[in-house]
C-alpha positions in Angstrom: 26.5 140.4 -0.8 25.8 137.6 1.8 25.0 134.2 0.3 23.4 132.0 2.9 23.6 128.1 2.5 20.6 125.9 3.8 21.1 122.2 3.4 17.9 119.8 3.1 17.4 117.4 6.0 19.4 113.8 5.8 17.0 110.9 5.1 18.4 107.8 6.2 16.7 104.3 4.4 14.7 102.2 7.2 15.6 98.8 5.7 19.2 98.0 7.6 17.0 99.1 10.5 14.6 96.1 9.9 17.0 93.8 9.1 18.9 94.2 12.3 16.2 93.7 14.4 15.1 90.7 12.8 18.4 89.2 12.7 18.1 89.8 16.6 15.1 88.2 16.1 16.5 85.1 14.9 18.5 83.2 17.9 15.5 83.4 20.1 13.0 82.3 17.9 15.5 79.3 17.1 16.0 78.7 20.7 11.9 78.8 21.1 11.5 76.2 18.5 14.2 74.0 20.0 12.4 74.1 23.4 8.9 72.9 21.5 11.1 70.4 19.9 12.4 68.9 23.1 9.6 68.6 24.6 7.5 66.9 21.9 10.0 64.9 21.8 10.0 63.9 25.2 6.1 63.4 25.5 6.5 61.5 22.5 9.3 59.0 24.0 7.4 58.5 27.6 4.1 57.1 25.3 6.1 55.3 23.3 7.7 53.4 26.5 4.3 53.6 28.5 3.2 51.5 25.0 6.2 49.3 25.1 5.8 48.4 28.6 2.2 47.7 28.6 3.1 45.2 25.6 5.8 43.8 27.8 3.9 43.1 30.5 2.9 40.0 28.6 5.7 39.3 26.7 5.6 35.7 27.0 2.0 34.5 26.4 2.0 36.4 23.4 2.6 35.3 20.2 6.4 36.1 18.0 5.0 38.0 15.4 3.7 40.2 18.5 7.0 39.9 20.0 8.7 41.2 17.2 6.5 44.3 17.1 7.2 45.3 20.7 10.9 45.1 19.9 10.6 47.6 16.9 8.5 49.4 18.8 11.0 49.7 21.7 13.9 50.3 18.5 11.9 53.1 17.6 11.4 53.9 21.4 15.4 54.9 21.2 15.8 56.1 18.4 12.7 58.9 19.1 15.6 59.9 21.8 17.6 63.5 20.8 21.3 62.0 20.5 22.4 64.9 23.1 19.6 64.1 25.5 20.6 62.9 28.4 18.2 59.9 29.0 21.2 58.7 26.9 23.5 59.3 29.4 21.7 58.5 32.9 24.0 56.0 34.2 26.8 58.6 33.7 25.2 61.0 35.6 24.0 58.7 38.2 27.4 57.6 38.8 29.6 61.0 38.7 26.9 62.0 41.8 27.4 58.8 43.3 31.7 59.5 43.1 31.0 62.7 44.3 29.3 61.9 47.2 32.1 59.2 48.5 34.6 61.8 47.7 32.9 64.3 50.9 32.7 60.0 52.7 36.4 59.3 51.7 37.4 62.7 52.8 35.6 62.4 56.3 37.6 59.2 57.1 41.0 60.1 56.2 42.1 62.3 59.3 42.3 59.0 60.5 45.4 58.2 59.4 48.8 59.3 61.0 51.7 60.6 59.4 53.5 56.9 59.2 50.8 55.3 57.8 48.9 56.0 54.6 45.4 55.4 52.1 44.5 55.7 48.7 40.9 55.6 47.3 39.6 55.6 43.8 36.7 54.7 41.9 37.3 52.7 38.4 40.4 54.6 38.2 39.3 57.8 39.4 40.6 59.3 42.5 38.3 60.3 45.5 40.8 60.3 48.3 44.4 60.0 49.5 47.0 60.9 51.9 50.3 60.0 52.3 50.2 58.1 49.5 53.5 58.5 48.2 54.9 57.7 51.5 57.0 54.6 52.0 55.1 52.3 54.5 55.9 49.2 55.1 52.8 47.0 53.2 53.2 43.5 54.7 51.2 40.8 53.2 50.2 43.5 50.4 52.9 42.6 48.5 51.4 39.4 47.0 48.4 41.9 45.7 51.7 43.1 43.4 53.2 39.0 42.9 49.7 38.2 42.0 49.1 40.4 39.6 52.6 40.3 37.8 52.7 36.1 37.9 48.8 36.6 36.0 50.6 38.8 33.4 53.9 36.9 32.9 52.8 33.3 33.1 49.3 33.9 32.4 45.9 32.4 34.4 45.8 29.3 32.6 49.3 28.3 33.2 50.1 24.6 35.2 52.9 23.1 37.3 53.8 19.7 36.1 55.3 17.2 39.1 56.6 13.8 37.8 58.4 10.5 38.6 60.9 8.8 37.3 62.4 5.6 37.6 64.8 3.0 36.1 63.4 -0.1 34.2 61.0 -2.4 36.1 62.5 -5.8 35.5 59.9 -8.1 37.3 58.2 -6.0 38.8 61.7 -4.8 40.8 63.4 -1.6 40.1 67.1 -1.7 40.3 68.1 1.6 41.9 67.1 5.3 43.0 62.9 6.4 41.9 63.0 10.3 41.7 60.6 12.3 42.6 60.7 15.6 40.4 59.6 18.9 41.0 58.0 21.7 39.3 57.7 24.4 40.9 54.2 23.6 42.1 53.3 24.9 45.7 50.1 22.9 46.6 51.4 19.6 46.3 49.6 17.0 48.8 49.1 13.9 50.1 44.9 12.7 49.9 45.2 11.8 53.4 47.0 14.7 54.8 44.9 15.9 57.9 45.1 20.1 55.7 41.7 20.4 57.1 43.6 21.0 61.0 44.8 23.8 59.4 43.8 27.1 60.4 43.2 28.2 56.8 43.3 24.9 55.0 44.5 24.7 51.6 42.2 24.1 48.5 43.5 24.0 44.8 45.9 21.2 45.6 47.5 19.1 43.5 47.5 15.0 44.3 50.6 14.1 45.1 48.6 9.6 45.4 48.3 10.3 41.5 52.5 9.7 40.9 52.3 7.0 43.9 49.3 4.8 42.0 51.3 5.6 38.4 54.1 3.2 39.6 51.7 0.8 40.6 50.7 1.3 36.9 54.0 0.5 35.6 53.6 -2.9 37.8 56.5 -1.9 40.5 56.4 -3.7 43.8 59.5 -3.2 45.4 62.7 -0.4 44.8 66.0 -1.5 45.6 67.3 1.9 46.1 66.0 5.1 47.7 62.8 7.5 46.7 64.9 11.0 46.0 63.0 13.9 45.8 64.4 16.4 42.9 63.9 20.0 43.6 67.2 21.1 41.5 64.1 23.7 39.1 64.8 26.6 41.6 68.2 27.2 44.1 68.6 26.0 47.3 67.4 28.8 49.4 64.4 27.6 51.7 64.1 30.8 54.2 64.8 34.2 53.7 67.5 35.5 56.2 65.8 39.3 56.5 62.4 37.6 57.6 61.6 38.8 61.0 62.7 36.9 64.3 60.3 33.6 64.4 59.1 33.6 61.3 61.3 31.4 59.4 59.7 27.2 59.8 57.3 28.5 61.3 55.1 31.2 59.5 57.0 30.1 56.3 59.3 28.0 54.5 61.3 25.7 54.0 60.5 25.5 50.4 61.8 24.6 47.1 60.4 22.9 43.6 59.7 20.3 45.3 57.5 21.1 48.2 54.5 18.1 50.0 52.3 19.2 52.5 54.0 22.1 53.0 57.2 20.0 54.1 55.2 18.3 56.4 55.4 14.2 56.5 51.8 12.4 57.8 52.5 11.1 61.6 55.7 13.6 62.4 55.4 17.0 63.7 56.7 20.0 62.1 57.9 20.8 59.1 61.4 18.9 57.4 64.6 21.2 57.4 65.0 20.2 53.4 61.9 20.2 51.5 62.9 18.0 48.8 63.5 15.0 51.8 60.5 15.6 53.4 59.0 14.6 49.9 60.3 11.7 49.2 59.9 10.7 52.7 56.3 11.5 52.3 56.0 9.8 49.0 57.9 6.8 50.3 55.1 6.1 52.8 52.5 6.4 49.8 54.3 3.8 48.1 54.3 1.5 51.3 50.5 1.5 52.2 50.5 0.7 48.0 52.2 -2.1 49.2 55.6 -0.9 47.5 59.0 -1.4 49.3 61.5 1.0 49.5 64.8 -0.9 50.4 67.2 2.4 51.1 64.9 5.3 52.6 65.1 8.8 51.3 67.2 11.5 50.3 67.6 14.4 47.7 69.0 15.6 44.5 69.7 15.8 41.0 67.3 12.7 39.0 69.7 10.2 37.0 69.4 11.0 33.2 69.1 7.3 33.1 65.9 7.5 34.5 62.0 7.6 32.4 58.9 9.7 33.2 56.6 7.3 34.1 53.9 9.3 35.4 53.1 13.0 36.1 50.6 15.4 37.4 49.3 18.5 37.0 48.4 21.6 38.9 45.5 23.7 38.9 45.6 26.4 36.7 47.5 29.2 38.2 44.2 31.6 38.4 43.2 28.8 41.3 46.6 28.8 42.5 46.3 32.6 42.8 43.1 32.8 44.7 44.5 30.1 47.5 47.3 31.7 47.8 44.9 35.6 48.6 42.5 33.8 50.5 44.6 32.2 52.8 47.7 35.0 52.0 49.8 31.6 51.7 53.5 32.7 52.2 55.1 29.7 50.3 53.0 30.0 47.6 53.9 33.9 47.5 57.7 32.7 47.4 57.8 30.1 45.3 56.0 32.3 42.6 58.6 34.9 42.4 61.0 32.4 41.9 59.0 30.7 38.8 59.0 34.2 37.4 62.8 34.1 37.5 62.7 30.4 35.7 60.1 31.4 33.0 62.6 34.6 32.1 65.8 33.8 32.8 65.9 30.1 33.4 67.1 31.2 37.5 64.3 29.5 39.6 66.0 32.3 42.4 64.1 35.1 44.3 66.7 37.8 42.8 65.5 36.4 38.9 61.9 37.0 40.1 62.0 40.1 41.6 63.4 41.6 38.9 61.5 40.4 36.5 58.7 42.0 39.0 59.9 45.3 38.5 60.5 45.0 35.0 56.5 44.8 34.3 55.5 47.2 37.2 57.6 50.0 35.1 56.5 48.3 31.9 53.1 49.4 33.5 54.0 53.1 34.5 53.8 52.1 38.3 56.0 54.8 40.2 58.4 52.8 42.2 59.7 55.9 43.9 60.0 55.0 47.8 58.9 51.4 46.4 61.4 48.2 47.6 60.5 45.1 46.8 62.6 42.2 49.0 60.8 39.1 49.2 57.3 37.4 47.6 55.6 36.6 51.1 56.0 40.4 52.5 57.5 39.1 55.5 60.9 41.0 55.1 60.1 44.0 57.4 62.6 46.5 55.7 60.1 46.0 52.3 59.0 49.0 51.5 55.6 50.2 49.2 53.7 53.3 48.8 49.6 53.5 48.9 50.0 54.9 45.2 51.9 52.2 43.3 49.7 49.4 45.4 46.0 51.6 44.5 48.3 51.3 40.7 48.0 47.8 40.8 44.6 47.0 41.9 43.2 49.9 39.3 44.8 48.1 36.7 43.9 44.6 37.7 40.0 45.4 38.0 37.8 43.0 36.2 40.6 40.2 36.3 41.4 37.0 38.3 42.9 39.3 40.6 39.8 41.1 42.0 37.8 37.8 41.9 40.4 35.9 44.1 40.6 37.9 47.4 39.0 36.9 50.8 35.7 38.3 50.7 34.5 40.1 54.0 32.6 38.2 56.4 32.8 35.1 54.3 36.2 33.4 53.4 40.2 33.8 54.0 41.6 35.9 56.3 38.6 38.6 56.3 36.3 35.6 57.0 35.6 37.3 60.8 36.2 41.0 59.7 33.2 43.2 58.4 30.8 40.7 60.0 27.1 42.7 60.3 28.5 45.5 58.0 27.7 47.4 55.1 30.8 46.1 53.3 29.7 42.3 54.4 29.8 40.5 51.1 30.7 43.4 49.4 34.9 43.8 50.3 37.0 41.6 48.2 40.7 42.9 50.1 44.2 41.6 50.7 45.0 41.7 54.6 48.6 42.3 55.9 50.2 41.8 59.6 53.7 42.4 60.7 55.1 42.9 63.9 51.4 42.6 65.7 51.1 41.8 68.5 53.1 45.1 69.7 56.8 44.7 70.0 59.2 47.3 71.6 61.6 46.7 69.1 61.8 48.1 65.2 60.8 48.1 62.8 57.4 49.4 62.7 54.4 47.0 63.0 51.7 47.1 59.8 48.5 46.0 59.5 47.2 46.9 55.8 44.1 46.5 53.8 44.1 46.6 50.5 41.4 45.3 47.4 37.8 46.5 46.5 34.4 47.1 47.1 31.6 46.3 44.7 28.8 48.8 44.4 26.5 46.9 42.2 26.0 48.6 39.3 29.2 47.9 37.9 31.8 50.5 39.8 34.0 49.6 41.7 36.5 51.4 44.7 39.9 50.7 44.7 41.3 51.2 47.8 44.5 50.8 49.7 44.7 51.4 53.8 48.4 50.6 55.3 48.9 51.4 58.8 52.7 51.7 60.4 53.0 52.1 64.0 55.3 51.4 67.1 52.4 49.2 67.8 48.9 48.2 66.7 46.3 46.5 68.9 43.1 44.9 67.3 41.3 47.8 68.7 43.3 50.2 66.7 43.2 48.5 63.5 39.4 47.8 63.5 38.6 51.0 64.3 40.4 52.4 61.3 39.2 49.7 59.1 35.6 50.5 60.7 35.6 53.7 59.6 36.2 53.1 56.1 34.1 50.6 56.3 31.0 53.0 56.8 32.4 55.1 53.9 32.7 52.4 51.5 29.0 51.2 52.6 27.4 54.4 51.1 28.8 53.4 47.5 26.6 54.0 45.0 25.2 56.9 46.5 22.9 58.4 44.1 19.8 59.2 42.7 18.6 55.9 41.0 19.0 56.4 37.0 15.2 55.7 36.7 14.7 59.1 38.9 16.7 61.1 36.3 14.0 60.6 33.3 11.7 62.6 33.0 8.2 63.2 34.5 
């Protein structure tokens, strides 16, 4: 017998079928309603602002309960806006296009630069640009960019030298030995009628050095039977700097100390004194004559008698002023005598060696890399100093928005860029640090540098930070301006990007 088996037909239940497809269903018909949202939204904020701005257009004849509705109204006008839309974020998109274009600008201007030589560009922090950056070059007059910014940090912008005078007691109206004449440290001292303004770049900032000479008038002395010694003992005794460059030393800097008038310079003599603490006194000595004040015994230096009283003192500008003369004018004694009140403020060694260390101390404190960095003097007129584009673009990033970046010679206008960038797109707009060593050419090494180094505003708040240090066997003017040229027209395209009104909506 055969027994045949027929199965019934499966039946399988629709409803998982249904489901499925409307769960596919789902994300697009959330997505739809999304994109209704959005735009609603954004027809609804662009009346809103049309309204706000019509009632603005008046603003001030109307009356302040009026007022006050415009500004709810313009309250509301934000808070209408999607927290992830990005009408909330225009100026960041704005500006990334605008960094992105000088990156392709930045990036057309660096072949430029040689294999001895180097440049680093950035934009608030953000780099757009470098080569050879961790190269050591050597920076010249770039250095004081790095003793600016440390002597800001360590002593602070607000912080004052203090001059005084001291002298026995006035016994009718005579004093009975040595006046001293004491310094502080401060490197702007000067006579009123010192001709500064002969000067090539004349100092400004300065201290008055008539204030100490009409303060013994004060104390009713008319003659001294002794000497005027000037009193420099804050700091050591070294006025020059033996690995300064054939030339330089009395004559593009120093001599120097504490005590330092007219840049050692005495009204009526040329040159500058070979001990700044006499020059000084001599100088004071002659404010105290025309003051009608007799000084029986001349001048000298040294230590002031602890037998002595204050009887007058004066005080410098603060040392945010001091830094900006010493940028704009990139004032070498200024630059020296900085490093050595670092060392005094730390260690109580007015001595470059103090200083300089104390230098390093904060640019590691700061995460600087010093690798291929060498640091010998303040002034950066030791040619064996060495510096890399990457620790100097270091610095400036993090002094943006201080005293620093307001103090620099400003292209076309002041210091030593006062005839550079004249007619440019930079003109007004470069705030930088110049450098020069070894120009014009010499045959023998080391290496000339010229070197820029600062920032350039792009009006909207940004900033580039940029550093440009050329080494070379020589550098003419030609050279130098063409490279600085060519950044130049880089730099002038900054902000380069759609205005942030052009990235609303229509």
């Amino acid at each position: 017998m055969r027994v045949d088996v027929v199965a019934s037909p499966v039946r399988y239940r629709k409803m998982p079928l249904f489901l499925l497809c409307a769960l596919a269903l789902l994300p697009a018909i959330g997505l739809l309603s999304v994109h209704w949202w959005l735009r609603d939204e954004a027809d609804r904020y662009d009346d809103t602002r049309s309204a706000v701005e019509s009632l603005s257009a008046d603003d001030d004849d109307r009356p302040a309960a009026s007022r006050r509705d415009t500004e709810r109204a313009k309250r509301a006008a934000i808070l209408s806006t999607s927290l992830f839309d990005y009408r909330r974020l225009p100026d960041a998109v704005a500006g990334s296009a605008s960094i992105n274009r000088l990156e392709v600008q930045v990036a057309r201007a660096l072949p430029v630069i040689d294999g001895r030589s180097c440049a680093a560009v950035s934009v608030d922090g953000i780099a757009v640009g470098a080569v050879n950056e961790t190269a050591s070059v050597i920076p010249a007059s770039t250095v004081k960019l790095i003793v600016a910014a440390v002597a800001l940090e360590v002593l602070g912008p607000d912080f004052t030298y203090a001059t005084s005078v001291r002298i026995p007691a006035v016994v009718e109206g005579v004093v009975d030995g040595d006046v001293y004449l004491v310094g502080g440290g401060d490197p702007l001292l000067t006579s009123d009628d010192y001709p500064i303004d002969d000067d090539t770049l004349p100092a400004f900032a300065t201290t008055s050095l008539d204030v100490l000479a009409d303060a013994l008038v004060a104390a009713g002395v008319e003659r001294i039977n002794g000497s005027v010694i000037g009193d420099g003992t804050r700091y050591d005794d070294e006025f020059v700097i033996d690995s300064w460059g054939d030339g330089v030393a009395f004559n593009d800097a120093g001599p120097y100390d504490a005590l330092l008038v007219n840049d050692a310079r005495v009204r009526g003599r040329s040159g500058v004194q070979d001990d700044p603490n006499v020059g000084a006194a001599r100088e004071f000595a002659r404010l105290l004559g025309d003051r009608g004040i007799r000084v029986a015994d001349g001048w000298g230096s040294g230590p002031a008698s602890t037998q002595t009283t204050v009887v007058g003192t004066v005080e410098s500008q603060p040392l945010g002023e001091i830094v900006r003369e010493m940028l704009t004018n990139s004032d070498n004694n200024t630059a020296e005598l900085l490093v050595k009140e670092l060392g005094f403020a730390e260690t109580g060694e007015g001595t470059r060696f103090a200083g300089l260390v104390v230098i390093d101390r904060v640019l590691r404190q700061w995460g600087v890399p010093l690798n291929g960095v060498r640091l010998l003097d303040g002034s950066g007129l030791t040619p064996t100093t060495q510096m890399t584009c990457q620790a100097l673009l270091d610095v400036l990033q993090r002094s943006r928005g201080t005293v620093l970046q307001t103090s620099l010679p400003i292209a076309g206008q002041t210091g030593t860029l006062r005839d550079e960038f004249i007619d440019s797109g930079v003109e007004g707009r470069l705030f930088a640090k110049t450098g020069t060593l070894g120009n014009p050419p010499s045959d023998e090494p080391p290496l000339a540098s010229k070197a820029l180094a600062g920032y350039v505003s792009g009006g909207n708040g940004a900033a580039i930070e940029f550093v440009v240090i050329l080494n070379a066997d020589e550098i003419t003017e030609e050279d130098y301006r063409s490279i600085w040229a060519t950044f130049g027209q880089r730099f002038a395209t900054f902000p380069d990007a759609p205005p942030t009104k052009d990235l609303q909506p229509r």
